[in-house]
C-alpha positions in Angstrom: 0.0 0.0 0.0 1.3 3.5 -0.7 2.4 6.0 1.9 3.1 9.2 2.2 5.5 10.4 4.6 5.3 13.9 6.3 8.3 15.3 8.2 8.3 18.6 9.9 11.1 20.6 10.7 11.8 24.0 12.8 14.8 25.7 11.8 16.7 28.1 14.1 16.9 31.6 12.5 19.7 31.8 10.1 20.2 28.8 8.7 17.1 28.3 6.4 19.5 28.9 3.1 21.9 25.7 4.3 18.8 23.9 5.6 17.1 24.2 2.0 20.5 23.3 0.1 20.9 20.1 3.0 16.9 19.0 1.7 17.8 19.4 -1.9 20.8 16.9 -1.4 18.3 15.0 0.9 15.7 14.7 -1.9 18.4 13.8 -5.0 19.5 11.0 -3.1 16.1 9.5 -2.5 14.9 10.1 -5.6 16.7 7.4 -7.1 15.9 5.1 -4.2 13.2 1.8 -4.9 9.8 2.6 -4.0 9.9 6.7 -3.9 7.2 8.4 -6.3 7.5 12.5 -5.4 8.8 14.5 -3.1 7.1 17.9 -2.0 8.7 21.1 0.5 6.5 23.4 1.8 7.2 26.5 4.6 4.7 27.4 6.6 2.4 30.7 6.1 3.0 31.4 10.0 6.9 31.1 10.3 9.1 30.4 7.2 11.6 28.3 9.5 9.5 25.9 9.7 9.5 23.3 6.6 7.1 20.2 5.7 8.3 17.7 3.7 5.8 15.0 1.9 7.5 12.7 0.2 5.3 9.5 -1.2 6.8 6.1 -1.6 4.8 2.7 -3.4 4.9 0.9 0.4 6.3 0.9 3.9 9.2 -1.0 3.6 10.9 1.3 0.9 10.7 4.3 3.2 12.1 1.8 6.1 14.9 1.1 3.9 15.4 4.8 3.4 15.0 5.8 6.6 17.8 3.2 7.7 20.2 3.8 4.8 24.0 5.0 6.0 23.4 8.2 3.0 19.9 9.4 4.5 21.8 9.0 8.2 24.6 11.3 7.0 22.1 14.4 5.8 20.0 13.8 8.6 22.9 14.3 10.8 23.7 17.8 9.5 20.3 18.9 8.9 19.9 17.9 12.9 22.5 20.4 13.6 20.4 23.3 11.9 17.2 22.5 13.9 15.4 24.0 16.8 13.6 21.4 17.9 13.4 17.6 17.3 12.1 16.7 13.7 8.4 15.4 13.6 8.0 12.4 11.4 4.6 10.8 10.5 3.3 8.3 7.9 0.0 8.0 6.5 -1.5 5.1 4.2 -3.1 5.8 1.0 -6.4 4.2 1.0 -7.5 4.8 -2.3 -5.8 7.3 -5.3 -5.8 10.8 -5.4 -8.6 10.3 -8.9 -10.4 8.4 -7.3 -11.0 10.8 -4.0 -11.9 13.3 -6.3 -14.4 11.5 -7.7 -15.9 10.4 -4.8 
């Protein structure tokens, strides 16, 4: 079943620029991982330092394998240093397509 994967993440004030180039190299190297579809960034209305990421992948265990690879790890790790608080990870299953909700 597909999922899609939403990850939040508060950025202390000046580092949005490195934080953005950090999620660029984040989303190249997943790209051309088994199992990912798209990948989406968004910044919130209220406080640009905050950033939601949605990526979608065809199941579960692709994003597991992913999550646990050593290249994800290393980004991760710098993008950690950059962040206010702890990143907010949460997964959602899609139950049916996106054409067929909006037909519904």
């Amino acid at each position: 079943m597909a999922i899609k994967v939403l990850t939040t993440r508060k950025f202390r004030k000046g580092t949005i620029e490195e934080a953005y180039q950090l999620l660029a190299l984040l989303r190249a190297a997943g790209t051309v991982r088994s199992g990912y579809i798209s990948g989406l960034t968004l910044t919130s209305a209220e406080d640009p330092h905050i950033l939601l990421v949605i990526s979608s992948w065809t199941n579960r265990e692709s994003w597991e394998a992913w999550l646990s690879s050593e290249k994800r790890k290393e980004i991760s790790t710098k993008i950690a240093g950059l962040l206010e608080a702890t990143e907010h990870v949460a997964v959602f299953h899609v139950e049916r397509n996106e054409y067929e909700a909006d037909m519904a």
